[in-house]
PALUM-437097 format. One record per residue (C-alpha): residue in three letters; x, z, y. Coordinates in steps of 0.02 Angstrom, whole numbers, padded with zeros to 5 digits, always signed. Each point is the difference from the previous one (the first is absolute). Example, Ala and Ser with C-alpha at 12.3 -4.5 7.8 and 13.67 -1.06 7.14 Angstrom:
REM residues 2
ALA+00615+00390-00225/SER+00069-00033+00172/
***
This chain:
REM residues 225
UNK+08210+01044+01411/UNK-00050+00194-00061/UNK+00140-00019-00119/UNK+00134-00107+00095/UNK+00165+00120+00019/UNK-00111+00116-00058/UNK+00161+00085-00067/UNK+00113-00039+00130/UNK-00121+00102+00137/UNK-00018+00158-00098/UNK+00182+00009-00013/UNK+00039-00027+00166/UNK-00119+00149+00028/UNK+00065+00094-00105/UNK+00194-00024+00043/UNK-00035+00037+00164/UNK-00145+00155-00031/UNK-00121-00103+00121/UNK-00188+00049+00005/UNK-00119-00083-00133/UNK-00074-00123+00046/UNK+00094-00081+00135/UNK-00109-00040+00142/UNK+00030-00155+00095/UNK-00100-00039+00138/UNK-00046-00189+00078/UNK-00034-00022+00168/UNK-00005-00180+00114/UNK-00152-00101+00105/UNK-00138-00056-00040/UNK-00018-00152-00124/UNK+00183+00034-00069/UNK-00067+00041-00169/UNK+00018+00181-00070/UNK-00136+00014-00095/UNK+00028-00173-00080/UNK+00192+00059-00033/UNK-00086+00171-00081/UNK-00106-00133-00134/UNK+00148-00080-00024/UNK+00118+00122-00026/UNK-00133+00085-00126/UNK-00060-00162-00073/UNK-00172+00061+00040/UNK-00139+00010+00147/UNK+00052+00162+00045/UNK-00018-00003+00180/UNK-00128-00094+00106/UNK+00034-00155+00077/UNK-00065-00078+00168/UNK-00045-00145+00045/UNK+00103-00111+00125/UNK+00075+00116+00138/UNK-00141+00139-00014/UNK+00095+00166-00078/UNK-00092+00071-00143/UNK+00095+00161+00017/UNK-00031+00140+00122/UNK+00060+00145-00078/UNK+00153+00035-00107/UNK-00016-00023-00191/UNK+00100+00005-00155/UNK+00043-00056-00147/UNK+00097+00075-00147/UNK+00090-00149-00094/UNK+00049+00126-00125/UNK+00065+00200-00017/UNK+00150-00066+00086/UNK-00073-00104+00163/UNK-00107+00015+00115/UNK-00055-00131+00150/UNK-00124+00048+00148/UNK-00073-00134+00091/UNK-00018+00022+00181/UNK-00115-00089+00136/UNK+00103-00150+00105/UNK+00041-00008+00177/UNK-00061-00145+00116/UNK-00177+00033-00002/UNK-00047+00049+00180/UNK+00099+00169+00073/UNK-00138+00111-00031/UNK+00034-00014-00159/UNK+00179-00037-00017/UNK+00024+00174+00096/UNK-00130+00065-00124/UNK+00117-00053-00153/UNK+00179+00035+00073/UNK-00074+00170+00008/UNK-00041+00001-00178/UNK+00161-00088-00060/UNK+00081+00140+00105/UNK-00101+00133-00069/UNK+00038-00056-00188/UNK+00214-00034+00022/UNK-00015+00179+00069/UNK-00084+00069-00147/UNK+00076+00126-00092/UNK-00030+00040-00183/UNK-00063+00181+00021/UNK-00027+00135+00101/UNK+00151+00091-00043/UNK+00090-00167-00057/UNK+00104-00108+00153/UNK+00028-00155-00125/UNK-00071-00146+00052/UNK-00148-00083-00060/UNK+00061-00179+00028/UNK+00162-00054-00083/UNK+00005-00163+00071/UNK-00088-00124+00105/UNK-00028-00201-00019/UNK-00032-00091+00136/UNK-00086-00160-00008/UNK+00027-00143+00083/UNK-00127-00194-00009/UNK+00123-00150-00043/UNK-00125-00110+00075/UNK+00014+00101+00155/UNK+00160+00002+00127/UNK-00068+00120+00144/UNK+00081+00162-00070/UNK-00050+00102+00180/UNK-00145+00100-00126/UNK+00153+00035-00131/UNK+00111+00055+00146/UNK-00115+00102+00074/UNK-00031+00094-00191/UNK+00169+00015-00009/UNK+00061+00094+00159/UNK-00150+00086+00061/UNK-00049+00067-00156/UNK+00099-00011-00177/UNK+00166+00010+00058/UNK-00068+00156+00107/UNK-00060+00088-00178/UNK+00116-00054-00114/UNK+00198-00030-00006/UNK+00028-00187-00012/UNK+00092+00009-00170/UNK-00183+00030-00072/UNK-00074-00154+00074/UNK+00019-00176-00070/UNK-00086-00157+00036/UNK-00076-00163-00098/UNK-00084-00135+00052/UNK-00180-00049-00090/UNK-00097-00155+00009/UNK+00157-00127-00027/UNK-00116-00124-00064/UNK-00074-00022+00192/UNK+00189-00006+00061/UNK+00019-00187+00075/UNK-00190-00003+00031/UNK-00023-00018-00183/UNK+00108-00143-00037/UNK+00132-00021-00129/UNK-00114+00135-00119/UNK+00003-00066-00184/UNK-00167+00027-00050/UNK+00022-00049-00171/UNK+00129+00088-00056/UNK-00049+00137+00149/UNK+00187+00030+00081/UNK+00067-00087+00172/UNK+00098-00147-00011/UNK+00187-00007+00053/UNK-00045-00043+00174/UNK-00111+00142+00028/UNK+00122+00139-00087/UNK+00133-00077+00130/UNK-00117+00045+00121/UNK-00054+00186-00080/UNK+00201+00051-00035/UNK+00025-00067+00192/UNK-00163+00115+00056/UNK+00061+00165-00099/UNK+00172-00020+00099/UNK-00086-00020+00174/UNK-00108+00155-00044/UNK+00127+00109-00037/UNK+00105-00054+00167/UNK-00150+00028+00107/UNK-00047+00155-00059/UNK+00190+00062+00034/UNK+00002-00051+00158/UNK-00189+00058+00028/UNK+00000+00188-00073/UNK+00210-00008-00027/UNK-00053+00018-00192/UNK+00120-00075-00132/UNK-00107-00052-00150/UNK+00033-00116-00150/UNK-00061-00153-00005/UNK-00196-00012-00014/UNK-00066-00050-00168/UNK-00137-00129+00011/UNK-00147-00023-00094/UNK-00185-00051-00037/UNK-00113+00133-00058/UNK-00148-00155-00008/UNK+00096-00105-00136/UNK+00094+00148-00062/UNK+00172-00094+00035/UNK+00174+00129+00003/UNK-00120+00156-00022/UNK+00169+00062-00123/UNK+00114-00075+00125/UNK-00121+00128+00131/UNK-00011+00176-00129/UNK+00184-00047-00011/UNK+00060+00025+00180/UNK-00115+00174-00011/UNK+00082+00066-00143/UNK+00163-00054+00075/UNK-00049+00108+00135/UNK-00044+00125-00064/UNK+00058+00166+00098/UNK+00144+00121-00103/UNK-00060+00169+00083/UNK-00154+00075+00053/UNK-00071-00021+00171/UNK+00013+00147+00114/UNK-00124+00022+00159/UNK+00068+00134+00097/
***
């Protein structure tokens, strides 16, 4: 994927005299698969994945996909409120961040949020949402996706074979995507597109995913005052 709109991204950059690299950052629970979206997105084990619902990361990490983009990784929510205050704080910390001591851009362009297809309590994702990105960051630099679609429908309806959902189960993933993006209106009162979904396991829509990033992409610098 290091060379996919490889083009496309440095123009957009350019056009619009953004900062190289643009920095996107993910944030969402526990278990919804950011590190396993990084390895997909890079085609590579990049970034360390746990095992089951146990988070493998604590701390905030990135990873340049080339000169042009940058993702950090951060530690999910859901995982006691020790902790969960312990990594709002550092979500907080890094939206905040500038770019310099004398410099007010900032660091983060843009923020993905990710949500578990298998999954449909979105409290966690809420809770993200209002009480700490939108507090950081102006909503037209947040977008969201859904990972894991192969778990959507407790697993049924997956083509394994030719590694894609069936009919049934994209009827079910297109329905999903429209409920997410009318909850979260009515939850934070932010207007988003629809959700791209994916599966960073089988590597299924991981364009489809870059895709709705680059389309997102921000067309002026960030400013924290």
């Amino acid at each position: 994927m290091k060379n996919y709109r490889h083009d496309d991204i440095q123009a957009h950059i350019r056009r619009n005299e953004l900062l190289v690299p643009l920095d996107v950052l993910l944030v969402g629970g526990t278990g919804t698969g950011k590190s396993s979206t990084l390895n997909a997105l890079f085609n590579s084990a990049v970034a360390k994945v746990g095992e089951g619902v146990d988070p493998e990361t604590q701390n905030i990490s990135s990873f340049e996909l080339h000169d042009y983009l940058r993702f950090h990784d951060s530690a999910g929510l859901g995982d006691g409120k020790e902790n969960d205050l312990t990594h709002s704080k550092n979500i907080t910390e890094e939206l905040l961040r500038t770019c310099g001591e004398n410099n007010n851009n900032g660091f983060i362009d843009l923020v993905m949020v990710l949500l578990d297809g298998s999954s449909r309590d979105l409290g966690t994702t809420f809770k993200l949402l209002e009480s700490v990105v939108l507090k950081s960051i102006e909503p037209k630099r947040v977008i969201v996706a859904i990972n894991q679609a192969d778990m959507a429908m407790k697993g049924r309806y997956w083509n394994a074979p030719q590694n894609k959902p069936e009919s049934t189960l994209i009827d079910f993933l297109e329905e999903k995507a429209l409920s997410v993006k009318q909850r979260i209106n009515e939850s934070t009162g932010l207007s988003i597109n629809k959700p791209v979904y994916y599966s960073a396991k089988h590597n299924y829509n991981i364009k489809a995913l870059l895709d709705h990033i680059i389309n997102h992409f921000p067309t002026n610098r960030r400013i924290i005052k």
